[in-house]
Each structure stands twice: as structure tokens, then as C-alpha cells.
C-alpha positions as YAML, in Angstrom:
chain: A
units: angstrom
residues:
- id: 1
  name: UNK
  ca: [-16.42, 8.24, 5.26]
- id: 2
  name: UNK
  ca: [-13.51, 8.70, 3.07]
- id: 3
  name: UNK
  ca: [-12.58, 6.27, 0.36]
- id: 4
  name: UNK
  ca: [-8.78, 6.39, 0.99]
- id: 5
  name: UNK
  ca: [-9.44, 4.71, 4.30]
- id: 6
  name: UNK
  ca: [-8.40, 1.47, 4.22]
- id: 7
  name: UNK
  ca: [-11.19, -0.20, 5.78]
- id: 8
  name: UNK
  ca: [-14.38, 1.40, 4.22]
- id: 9
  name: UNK
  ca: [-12.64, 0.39, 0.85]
- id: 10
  name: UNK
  ca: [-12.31, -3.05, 2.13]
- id: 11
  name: UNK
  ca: [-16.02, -3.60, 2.66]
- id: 12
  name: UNK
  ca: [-17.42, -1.61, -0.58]
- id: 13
  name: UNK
  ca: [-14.94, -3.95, -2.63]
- id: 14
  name: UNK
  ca: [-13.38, -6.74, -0.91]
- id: 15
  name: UNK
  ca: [-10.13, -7.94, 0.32]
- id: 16
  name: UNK
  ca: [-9.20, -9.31, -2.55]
- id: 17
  name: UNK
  ca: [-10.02, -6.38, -4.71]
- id: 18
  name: UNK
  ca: [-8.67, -3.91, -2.65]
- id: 19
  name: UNK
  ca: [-5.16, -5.83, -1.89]
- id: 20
  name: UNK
  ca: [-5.11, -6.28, -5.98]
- id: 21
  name: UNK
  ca: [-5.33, -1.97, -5.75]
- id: 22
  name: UNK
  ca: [-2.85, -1.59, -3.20]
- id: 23
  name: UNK
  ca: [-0.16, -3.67, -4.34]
- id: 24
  name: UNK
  ca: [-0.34, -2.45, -7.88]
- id: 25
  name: UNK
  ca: [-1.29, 1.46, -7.31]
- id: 26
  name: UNK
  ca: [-0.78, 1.72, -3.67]
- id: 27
  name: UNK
  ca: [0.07, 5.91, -3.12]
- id: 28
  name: UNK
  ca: [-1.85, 6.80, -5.83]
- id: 29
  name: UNK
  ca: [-4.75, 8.81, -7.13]
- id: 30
  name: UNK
  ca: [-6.93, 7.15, -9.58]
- id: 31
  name: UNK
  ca: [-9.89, 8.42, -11.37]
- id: 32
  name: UNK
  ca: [-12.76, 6.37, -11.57]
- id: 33
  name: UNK
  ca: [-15.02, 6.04, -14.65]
- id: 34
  name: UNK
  ca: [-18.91, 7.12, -14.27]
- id: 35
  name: UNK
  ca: [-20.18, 4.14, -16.05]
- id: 36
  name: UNK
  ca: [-19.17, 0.36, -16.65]
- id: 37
  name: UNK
  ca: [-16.83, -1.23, -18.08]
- id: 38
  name: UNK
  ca: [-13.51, 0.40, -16.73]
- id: 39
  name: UNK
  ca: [-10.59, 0.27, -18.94]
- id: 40
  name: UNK
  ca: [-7.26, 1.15, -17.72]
- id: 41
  name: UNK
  ca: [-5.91, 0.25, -14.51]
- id: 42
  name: UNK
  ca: [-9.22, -1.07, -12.59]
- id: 43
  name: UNK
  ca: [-10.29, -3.30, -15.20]
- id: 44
  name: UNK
  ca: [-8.38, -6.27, -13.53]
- id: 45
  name: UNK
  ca: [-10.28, -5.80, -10.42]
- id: 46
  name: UNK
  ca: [-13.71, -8.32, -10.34]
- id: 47
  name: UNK
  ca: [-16.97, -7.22, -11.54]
- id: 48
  name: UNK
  ca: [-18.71, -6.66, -8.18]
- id: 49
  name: UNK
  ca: [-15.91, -4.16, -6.98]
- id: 50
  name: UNK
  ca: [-15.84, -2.24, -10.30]
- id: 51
  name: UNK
  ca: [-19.68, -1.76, -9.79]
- id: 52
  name: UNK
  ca: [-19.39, -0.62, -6.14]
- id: 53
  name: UNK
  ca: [-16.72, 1.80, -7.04]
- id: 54
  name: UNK
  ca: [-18.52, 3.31, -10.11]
- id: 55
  name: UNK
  ca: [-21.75, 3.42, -7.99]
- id: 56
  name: UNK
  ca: [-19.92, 5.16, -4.81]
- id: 57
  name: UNK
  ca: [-17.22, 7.44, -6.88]
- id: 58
  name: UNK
  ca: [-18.08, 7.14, -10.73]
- id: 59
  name: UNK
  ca: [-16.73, 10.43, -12.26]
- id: 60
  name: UNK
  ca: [-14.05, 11.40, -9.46]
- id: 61
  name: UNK
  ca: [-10.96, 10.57, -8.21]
- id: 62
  name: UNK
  ca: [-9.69, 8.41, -5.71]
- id: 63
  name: UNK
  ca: [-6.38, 7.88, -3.47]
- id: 64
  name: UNK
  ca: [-5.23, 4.40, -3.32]
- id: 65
  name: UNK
  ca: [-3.64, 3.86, 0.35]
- id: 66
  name: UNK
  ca: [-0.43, 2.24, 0.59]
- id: 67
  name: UNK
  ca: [-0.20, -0.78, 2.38]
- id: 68
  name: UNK
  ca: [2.56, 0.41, 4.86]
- id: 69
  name: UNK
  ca: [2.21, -2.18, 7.61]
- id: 70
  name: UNK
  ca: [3.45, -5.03, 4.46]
- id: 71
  name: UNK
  ca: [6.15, -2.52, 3.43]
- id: 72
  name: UNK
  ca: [7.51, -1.56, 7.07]
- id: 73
  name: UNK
  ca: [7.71, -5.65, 7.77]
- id: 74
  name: UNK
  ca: [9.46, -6.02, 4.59]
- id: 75
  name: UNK
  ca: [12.00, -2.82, 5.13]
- id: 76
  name: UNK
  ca: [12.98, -4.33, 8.44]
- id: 77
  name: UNK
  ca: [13.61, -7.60, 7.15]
- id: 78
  name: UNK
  ca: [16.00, -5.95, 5.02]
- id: 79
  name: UNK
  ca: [17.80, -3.63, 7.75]
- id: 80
  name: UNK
  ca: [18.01, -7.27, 9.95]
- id: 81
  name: UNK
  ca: [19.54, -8.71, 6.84]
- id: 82
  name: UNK
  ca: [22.07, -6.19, 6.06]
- id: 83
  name: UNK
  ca: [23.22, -5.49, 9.73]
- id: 84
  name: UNK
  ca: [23.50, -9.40, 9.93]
- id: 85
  name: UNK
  ca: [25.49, -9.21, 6.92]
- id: 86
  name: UNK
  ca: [27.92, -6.97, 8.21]
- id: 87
  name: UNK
  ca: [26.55, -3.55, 7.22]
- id: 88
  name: UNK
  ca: [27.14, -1.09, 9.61]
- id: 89
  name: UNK
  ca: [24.23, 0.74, 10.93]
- id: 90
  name: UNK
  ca: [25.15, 4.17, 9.60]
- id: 91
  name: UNK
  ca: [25.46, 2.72, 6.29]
- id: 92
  name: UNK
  ca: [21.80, 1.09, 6.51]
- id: 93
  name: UNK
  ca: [20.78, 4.42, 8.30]
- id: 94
  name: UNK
  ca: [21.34, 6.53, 5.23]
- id: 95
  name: UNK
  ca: [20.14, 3.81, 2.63]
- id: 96
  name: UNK
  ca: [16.61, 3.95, 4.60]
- id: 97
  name: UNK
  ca: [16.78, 7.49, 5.04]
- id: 98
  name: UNK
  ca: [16.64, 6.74, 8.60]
- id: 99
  name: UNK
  ca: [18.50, 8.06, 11.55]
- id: 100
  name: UNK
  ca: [21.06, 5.53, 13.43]
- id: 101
  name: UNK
  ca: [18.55, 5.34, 16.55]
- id: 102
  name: UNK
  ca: [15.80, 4.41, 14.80]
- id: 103
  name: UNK
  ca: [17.93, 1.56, 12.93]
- id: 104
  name: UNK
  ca: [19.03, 0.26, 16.42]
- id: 105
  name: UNK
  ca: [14.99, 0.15, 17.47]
- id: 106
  name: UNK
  ca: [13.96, -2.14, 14.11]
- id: 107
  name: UNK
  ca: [17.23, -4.26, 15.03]
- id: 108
  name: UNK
  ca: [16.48, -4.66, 18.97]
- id: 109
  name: UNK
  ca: [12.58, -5.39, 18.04]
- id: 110
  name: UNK
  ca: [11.25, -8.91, 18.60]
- id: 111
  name: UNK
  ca: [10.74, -10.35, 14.43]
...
């Protein structure tokens, strides 16, 4: 099992832990110390899930997933905001690098 799936890194470290990695470093490759205690940016993350990370991938890297399904939610909350403020859809189409179509499906979904 590969550690940039989402799940498997959710039960070797935790919720928590891993929402802690995924808002801060989400899209990212991180290397992972051999030994105990990290410094840089994993020391924040609790004891337990430091240990299980050194003990699983000490010495390699690691990809941090995004967490997309948060960021879609929030980049349609957006597009519903600006067409509601009077942006046109073109306008929001090329801000979200999307094409007009797919800005009429976000704004004709149920929130």
C-alpha cells in the first residue's frame, strides 16, 4: 500500500495527524527522518504519528495528498458567490481556469 493514499495514512497516523499534514503540506513531498525526534515540518505532528511514520518510511520520502474534496467545496462556494455577485460566468470561467460549461454545472449543483 502506498503512503500517499489517503486512507492507509489515516490509520498509521490518525485523523488528526494526517488533516494537520494535509492542510499545511498538502501536494507535497516530504522526507522523513530515520530516527526520532523530527525537526522541521513534522515535528508539530503528535508523538505516536511521528513514530509510525519513522517506523513505516524513516529515511525516504513521502507525498502528502491534497485534500481536494475540502478545496473543490470551498472553490464552488466561491464561483456561487461571485456569479451571485454579478460576475459573469466567463469571467469566473477564466479566474478558475475552468471552461464556461463546467462553471454552469458547479452553479446548477444542489449546495
Amino acid at each position: 500500500m502506498a503512503l500517499n493514499d489517503t486512507r492507509y495514512l489515516e490509520r498509521l497516523i490518525g485523523r488528526d495527524a494526517l488533516e494537520t499534514l494535509m492542510q499545511t503540506y498538502g501536494g507535497m513531498v516530504l522526507r522523513i527522518a530515520k530516527r526520532l525526534p523530527f525537526s522541521g515540518p513534522l515535528c508539530d505532528l503528535p508523538a505516536p504519528a511521528q513514530e509510525a511514520l519513522c517506523a513505516y518510511a524513516g529515511g525516504t520520502m513521502i507525498y502528502i495528498p491534497k485534500d481536494e474534496k475540502r478545496d473543490r467545496a470551498a472553490r464552488n462556494a466561491a464561483i456561487r458567490a461571485a456569479y451571485d455577485g454579478g460576475e459573469s460566468v466567463q469571467s469566473i470561467a477564466r479566474r478558475y481556469r475552468l471552461t464556461e460549461r463546467w462553471v454552469y454545472e458547479i452553479l446548477n449543483r444542489p449546495d
